[in-house]
Phi, psi and omega in degrees: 000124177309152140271013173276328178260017169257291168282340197080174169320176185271345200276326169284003165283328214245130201278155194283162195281301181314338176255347165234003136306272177312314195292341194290324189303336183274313188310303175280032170248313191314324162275003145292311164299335162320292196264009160286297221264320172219084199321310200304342176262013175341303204284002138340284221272341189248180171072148201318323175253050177286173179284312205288332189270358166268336149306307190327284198292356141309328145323285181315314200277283146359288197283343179268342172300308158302331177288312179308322190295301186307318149320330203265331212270155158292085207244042153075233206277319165258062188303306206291298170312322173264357194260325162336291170321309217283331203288306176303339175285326178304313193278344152298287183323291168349282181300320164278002188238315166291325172277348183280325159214051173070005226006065162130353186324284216299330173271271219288323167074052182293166157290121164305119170326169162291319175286313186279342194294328220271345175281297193277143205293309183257035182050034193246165175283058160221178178259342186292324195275327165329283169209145170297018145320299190271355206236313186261000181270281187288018164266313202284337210267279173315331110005305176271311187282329176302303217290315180291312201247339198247024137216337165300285204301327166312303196272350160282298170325295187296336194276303201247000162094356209234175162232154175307144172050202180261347200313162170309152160297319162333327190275352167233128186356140161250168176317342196267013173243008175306285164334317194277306163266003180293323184256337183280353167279312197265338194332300168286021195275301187302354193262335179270001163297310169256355160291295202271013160264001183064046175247158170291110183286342177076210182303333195266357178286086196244125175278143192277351187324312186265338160304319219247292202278032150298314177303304195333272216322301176299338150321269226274004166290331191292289171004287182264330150316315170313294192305331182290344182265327157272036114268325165002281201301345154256336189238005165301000000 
């Protein structure tokens, strides 16, 4: 399979620059810009009906909408392979957009049992507060494919023209989810940068936790918005 009938044309490949440029760059800024400019709207940007974890799931939403389209498409010769990929990517997204609001706590505001309140740390219907099994394992997992699938492999491409290993060329990031994982790997670096140098973070001492899933979230929405739009132009 060509790669002109696998991605299309170069011009139906490419995502407008404000969305996988600008918007990751904003993502990480806003709580700096917050508590620069104004500390008092912190409780904005955090906390369950904060702005970020409601991009986070917006995000999510997004990216499992593009993911259904791509399910819907004829996509030929690797139909089984990619549609496989894509249902994992989905059934991620889900699962991280569900546990992101309790599934449903957080709007609808049900009572946690009396058994799961007493298992889970914050008494909410989810699985992350459980154990780290449900929280840091799949932060750490995902964490590592930005770092591996959304900025090595893009920047292995560009360098050699080629894509790694043998795996479909479909399977891996482009440049336009590069930004996006770049800040969701690094986010937490400066602060942690300057704990262990004993300097005062000040006004800037931002916990980096709800940036990076946020980035996450935006990772893997540009991800599958990207690839649906390069198979569209031969396999919609």
């Amino acid at each position: 399979m060509s790669d002109e009938r696998l991605h299309g044309p170069p011009q139906a490949r490419e995502l407008p620059t404000w969305l996988w440029v600008w918007l990751p760059v904003l993502v990480a800024l806003m709580p700096v810009i917050a508590r620069l400019g104004a500390p008092a709207t912190d409780r904005v940007f955090y906390g369950e009906f904060g702005l970020l974890e409601n991009l986070t799931v917006f995000f999510l939403i997004v990216g499992v909408i593009a993911g259904a389209r791509i399910l819907a498409m004829d996509t030929g010769d690797i139909r089984g392979p990619l549609k496989a990929w894509t249902l994992l990517i989905i059934a991620g997204a889900i699962y991280f957009a569900g546990e992101e609001i309790s599934w449903g706590q957080h709007f609808f505001g049900w009572s946690t049992p009396d058994g799961w309140a007493r298992l889970n740390e914050q008494a909410e219907t989810n699985l992350h507060n459980t154990s780290s099994l449900f929280n840091q394992l799949p932060r750490t997992l995902l964490t590592a494919a930005a770092l591996l699938g959304g900025v090595v492999a893009p920047l292995w491409v560009r360098a050699r023209g080629s894509v790694p290993g043998r795996s479909p060329d479909w399977l891996w990031p482009t440049m336009s989810c590069l930004p996006a994982a770049l800040l969701a790997v690094t986010v937490s670096w400066p602060g942690k940068a300057m704990r262990a140098a004993g300097l005062d973070q000040g006004g800037l001492d931002i916990g980096p936790g709800e940036t990076k899933e946020a980035l996450l979230g935006l990772f893997i929405m540009l991800y599958l918005v990207s690839l649906f739009r390069r198979l569209r132009p031969r396999m919609g």
